[in-house]
C-alpha positions in Angstrom: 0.0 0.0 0.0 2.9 2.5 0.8 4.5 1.7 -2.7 1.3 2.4 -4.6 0.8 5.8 -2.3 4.3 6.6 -3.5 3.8 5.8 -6.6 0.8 8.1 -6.7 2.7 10.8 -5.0 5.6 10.3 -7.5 2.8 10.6 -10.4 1.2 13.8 -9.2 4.6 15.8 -8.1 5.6 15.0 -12.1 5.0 17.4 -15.3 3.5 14.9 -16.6 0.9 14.6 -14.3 -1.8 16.8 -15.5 -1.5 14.9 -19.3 -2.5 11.3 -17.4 -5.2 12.8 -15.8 -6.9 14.2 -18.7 -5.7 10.9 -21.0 -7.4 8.9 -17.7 -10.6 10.6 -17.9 -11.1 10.7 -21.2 -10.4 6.9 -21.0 -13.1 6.8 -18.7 -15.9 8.9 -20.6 -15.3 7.0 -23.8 -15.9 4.1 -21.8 -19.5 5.0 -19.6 -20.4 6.5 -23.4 -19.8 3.0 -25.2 -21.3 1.4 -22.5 -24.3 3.5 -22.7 -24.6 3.3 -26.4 -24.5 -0.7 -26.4 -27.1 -0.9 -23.3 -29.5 1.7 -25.8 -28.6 -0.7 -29.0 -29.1 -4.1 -27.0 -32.6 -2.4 -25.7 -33.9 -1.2 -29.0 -32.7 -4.9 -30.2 -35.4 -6.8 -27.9 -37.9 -8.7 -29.7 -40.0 -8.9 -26.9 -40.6 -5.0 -26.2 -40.9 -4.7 -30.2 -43.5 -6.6 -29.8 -45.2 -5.1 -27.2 -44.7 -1.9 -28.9 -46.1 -2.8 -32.3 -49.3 -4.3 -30.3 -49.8 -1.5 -28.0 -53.0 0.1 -28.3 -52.8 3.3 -26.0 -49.9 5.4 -25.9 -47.0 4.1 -23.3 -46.5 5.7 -20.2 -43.1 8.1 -19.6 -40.7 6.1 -19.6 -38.8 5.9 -15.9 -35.2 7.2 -17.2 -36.6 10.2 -18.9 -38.7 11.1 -15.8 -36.0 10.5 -13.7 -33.9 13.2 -16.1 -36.6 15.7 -16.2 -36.9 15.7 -11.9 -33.4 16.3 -12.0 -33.4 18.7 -14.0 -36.5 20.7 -12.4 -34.4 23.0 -10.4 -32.3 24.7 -13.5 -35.3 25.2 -15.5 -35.9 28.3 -14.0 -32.0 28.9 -15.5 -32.7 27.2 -18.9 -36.0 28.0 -20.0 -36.8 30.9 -21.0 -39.1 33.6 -19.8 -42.8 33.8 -21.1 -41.9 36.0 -24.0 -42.0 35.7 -28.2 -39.2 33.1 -27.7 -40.6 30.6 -25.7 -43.9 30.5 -27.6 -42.1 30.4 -31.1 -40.8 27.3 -29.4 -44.0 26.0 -28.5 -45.2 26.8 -32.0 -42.6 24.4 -33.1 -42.8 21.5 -30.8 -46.5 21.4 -31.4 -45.7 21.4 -35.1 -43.3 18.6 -35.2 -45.5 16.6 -33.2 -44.2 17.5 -29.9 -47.0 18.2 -27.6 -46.3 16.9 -24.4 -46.0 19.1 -21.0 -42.2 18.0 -20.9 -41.2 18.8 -24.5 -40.0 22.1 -24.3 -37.3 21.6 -20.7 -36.5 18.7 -22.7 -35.6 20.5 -25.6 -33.6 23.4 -23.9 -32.0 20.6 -21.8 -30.2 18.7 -25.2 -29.4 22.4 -26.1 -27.5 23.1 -22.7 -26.4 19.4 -22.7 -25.1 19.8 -26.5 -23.8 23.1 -25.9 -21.4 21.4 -23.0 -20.6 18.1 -24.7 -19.4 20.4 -28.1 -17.6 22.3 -25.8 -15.8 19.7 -24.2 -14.9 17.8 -27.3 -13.2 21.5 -28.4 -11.1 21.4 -25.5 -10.1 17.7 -25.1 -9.3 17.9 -29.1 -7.1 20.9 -28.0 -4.7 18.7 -27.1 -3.7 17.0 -30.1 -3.9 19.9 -32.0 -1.2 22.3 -33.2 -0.4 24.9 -30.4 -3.0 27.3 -31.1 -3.1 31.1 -30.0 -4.9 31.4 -27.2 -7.4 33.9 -28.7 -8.1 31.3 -32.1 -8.5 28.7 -28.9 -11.2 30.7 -27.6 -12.5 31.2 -30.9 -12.4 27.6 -31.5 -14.2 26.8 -28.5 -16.6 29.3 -28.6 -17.7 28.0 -31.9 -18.0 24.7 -31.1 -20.2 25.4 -28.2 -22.3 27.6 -30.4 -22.9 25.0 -33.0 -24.4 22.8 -29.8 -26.7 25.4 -29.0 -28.3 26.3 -32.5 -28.2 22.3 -33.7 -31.3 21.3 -31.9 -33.1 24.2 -33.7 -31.9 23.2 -37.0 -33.1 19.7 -36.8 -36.5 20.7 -35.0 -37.1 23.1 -38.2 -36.4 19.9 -40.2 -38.8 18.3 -38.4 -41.0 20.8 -39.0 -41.2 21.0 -42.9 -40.9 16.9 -43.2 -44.4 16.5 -40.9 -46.1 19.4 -42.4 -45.0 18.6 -46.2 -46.7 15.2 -44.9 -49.6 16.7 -43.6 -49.9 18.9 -46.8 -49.8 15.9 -49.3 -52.4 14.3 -47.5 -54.5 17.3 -47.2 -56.3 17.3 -50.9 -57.2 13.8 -50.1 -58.9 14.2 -47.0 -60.9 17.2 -48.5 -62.6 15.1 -51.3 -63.1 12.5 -48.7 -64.4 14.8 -46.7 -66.8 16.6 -49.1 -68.1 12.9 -50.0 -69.0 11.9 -46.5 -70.9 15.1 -45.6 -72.1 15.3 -49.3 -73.3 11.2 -48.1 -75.6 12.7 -45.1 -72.6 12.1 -42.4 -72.2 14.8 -39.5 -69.5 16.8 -39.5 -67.4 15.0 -36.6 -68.5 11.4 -38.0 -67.2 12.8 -41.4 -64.0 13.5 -40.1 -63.8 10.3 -38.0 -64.4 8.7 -40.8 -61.7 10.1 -42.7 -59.4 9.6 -39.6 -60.2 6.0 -40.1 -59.6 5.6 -43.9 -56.6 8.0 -44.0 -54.7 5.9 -40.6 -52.2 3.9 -43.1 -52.1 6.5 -45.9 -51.3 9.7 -44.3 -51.1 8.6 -40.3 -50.2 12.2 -39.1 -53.2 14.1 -40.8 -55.8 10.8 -39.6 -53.9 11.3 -36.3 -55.2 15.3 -36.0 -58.4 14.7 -37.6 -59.3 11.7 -34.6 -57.9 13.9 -31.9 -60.4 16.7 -33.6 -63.4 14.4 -33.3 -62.0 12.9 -29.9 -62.0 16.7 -28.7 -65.7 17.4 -30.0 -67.0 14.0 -28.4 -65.5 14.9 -24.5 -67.7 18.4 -24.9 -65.0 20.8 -26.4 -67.2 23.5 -28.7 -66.3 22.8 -32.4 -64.8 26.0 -33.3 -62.7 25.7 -30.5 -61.2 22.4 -31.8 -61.4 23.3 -34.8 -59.1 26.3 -34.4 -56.9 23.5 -32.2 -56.6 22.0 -35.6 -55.2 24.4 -37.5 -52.8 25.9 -34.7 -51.4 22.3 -34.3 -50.3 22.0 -38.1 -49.7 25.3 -38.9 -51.0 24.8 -42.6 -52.5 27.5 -44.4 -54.7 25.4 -46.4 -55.9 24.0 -42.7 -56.6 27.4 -41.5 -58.4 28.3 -44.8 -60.9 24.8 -44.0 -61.2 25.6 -40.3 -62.2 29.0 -41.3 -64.9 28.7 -43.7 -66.2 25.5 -41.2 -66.0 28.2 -38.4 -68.1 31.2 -40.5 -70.4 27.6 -41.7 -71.5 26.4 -38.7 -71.9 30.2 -36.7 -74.1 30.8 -39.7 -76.1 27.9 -40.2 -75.4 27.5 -43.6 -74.7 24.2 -45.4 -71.2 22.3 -44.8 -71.6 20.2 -47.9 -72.1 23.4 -50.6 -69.1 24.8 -48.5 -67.2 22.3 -48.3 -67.8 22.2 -52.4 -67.0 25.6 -53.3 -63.3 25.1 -51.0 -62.5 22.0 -52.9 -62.6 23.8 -56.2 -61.2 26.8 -54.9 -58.2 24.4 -53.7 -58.1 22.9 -56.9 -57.7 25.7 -58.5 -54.6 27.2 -56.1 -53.1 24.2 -56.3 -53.2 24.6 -59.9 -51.6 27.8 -59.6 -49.2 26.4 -57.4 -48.4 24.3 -59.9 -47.8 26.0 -62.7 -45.7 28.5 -60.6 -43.4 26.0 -59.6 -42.9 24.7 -63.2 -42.1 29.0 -64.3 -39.3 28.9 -61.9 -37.9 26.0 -63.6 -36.2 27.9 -66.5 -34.9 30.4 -63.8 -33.9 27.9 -61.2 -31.9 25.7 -64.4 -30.0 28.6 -65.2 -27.2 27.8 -62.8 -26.6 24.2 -63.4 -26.1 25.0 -67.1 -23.6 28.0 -66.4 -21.6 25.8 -64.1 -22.4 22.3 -65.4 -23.2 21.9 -69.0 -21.5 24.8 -70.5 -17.7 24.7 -69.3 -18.0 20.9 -71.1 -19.6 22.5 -74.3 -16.7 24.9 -74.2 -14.2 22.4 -73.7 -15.9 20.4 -76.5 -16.3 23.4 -79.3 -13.4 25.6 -78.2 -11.0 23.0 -77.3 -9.5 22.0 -80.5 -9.4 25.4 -81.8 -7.4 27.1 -78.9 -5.2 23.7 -79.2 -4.4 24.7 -82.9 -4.2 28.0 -81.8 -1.2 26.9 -79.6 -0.2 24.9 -81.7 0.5 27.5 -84.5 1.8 30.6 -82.0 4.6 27.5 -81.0 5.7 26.9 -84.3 5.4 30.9 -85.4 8.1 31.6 -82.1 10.1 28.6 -83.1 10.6 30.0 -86.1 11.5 33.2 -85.3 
């Protein structure tokens, strides 16, 4: 035991000794982080809770480690969240779009910003040491940057998020409005219209059929239609959505009939689709401008030109040998 203690001592009275403690926690974290990776692989890799997650019915409660996180994390929310303001609800805004809508999503999302932020950070300095010696003001720089691209990452990929569900939700959208304009057209109520759209729409375009149930769900428990209605189209964030909830809002506070409505918006969204359409195929002459500046045409000029400015050479060389 005294050997080993003056071993130690001999170890931490060295230069070198600061180098072994950084190579001997870094050692460590790789470890706990492999370890942790292969416990989250062997996990995902069960065939039993597949299983049980492909024949689960009702959605599965929070899961133990992720409550665990979020207690422990209660008392720097006040630090990471921030206050009621435009940020936070542009936040909101964005969760709820991408799907996000539990209580817990937003400290969870400003916690893997923080988290990120210090794990980029981290990386910055421990790859500091094998390096070139760096000034200490491009270290700073370096460090600063990496723990800037941990903060602004999450927000990237939730804006991702963001157009992939609601390009979803918008392809789906034309369908569900002739299915829609059938059922009521067929003598359906509105919410048993849009159940039954839900129900046909589930396999085809699950995240619209998923709105459109929790729409009907809403109406059923008591929840005035306009109000979940309007929940609709602040959950997607579609203008084509808003455009339906509105003219259903103006319907029913009116009286008059859904189905003629419901008619006149289909062709009306036939028709800017249409336009849509034919706007996107304009800006194809403008938008193929580039890739034949930079593409096609250096090979034409290669192709045309080439030989010429090679005889061109050619001729010049034998005019100076000459001379």
């Amino acid at each position: 035991m005294n050997a080993i203690l003056e071993y130690l001592q001999s170890l931490t009275a060295s230069a070198e000794a600061p180098r072994i403690i950084f190579i001997g926690a870094t050692g460590a974290t790789a470890f706990l982080l492999a370890l942790g990776i292969s416990l989250l692989i062997v996990a995902a890799m069960d065939p039993v809770r597949r299983r049980l997650n492909r024949l689960a019915v009702q959605v599965e409660p929070e899961h133990h480690a992720v409550a665990k996180v979020l207690r422990s994390l209660e008392p720097l929310n006040k630090y990471l969240l921030p206050r009621e303001g435009q940020e936070r609800g542009r936040i909101e805004k964005q969760l709820a779009y991408a799907g996000f809508r539990s209580a817990n999503a937003l400290p969870l999302f400003y916690s893997l910003k923080a988290g990120l932020a210090a794990l980029f950070l981290c990386a910055a300095l421990a790859s500091s040491f094998w390096l070139p010696r760096f000034p200490m003001n491009m270290l700073v720089l370096f460090v600063a940057s990496a723990a800037f691209v941990g903060l602004i990452l999450p927000n990237l990929v939730l804006s991702r998020l963001v157009e992939r569900r609601q390009k979803r939700l918008r392809d789906g959208f034309p369908d569900a409005l002739d299915m829609l304009v059938v059922c009521v057209e067929a003598g359906l109520g509105l919410t048993a219209a849009m159940q039954r759209v839900a129900d046909e729409l589930r396999f085809s375009h699950p995240e619209l059929a998923s709105e459109f149930t929790l729409v009907t769900a809403e109406m059923r428990a008591g929840v005035e239609r306009e109000t979940a209605l309007k929940g609709l189209a602040a959950r997607t964030g579609l203008e084509d959505v808003y455009g339906l909830v509105s003219l259903l809002v103006q319907t029913l506070r009116f009286g008059t009939s859904i189905a003629e409505s419901l008619r006149v918006y289909a062709e009306e969204f036939r028709d800017k689709r249409m336009q849509r359409a034919e706007e996107m195929a304009a800006k194809i002459g403008t938008k193929m401008i580039f890739p034949l500046v930079f593409c096609l045409w250096p090979a034409f000029f290669v192709v045309a030109v080439g030989p010429a400015l090679l005889r061109w050479i050619d001729v010049f060389r034998q005019w100076g040998g000459d001379n």
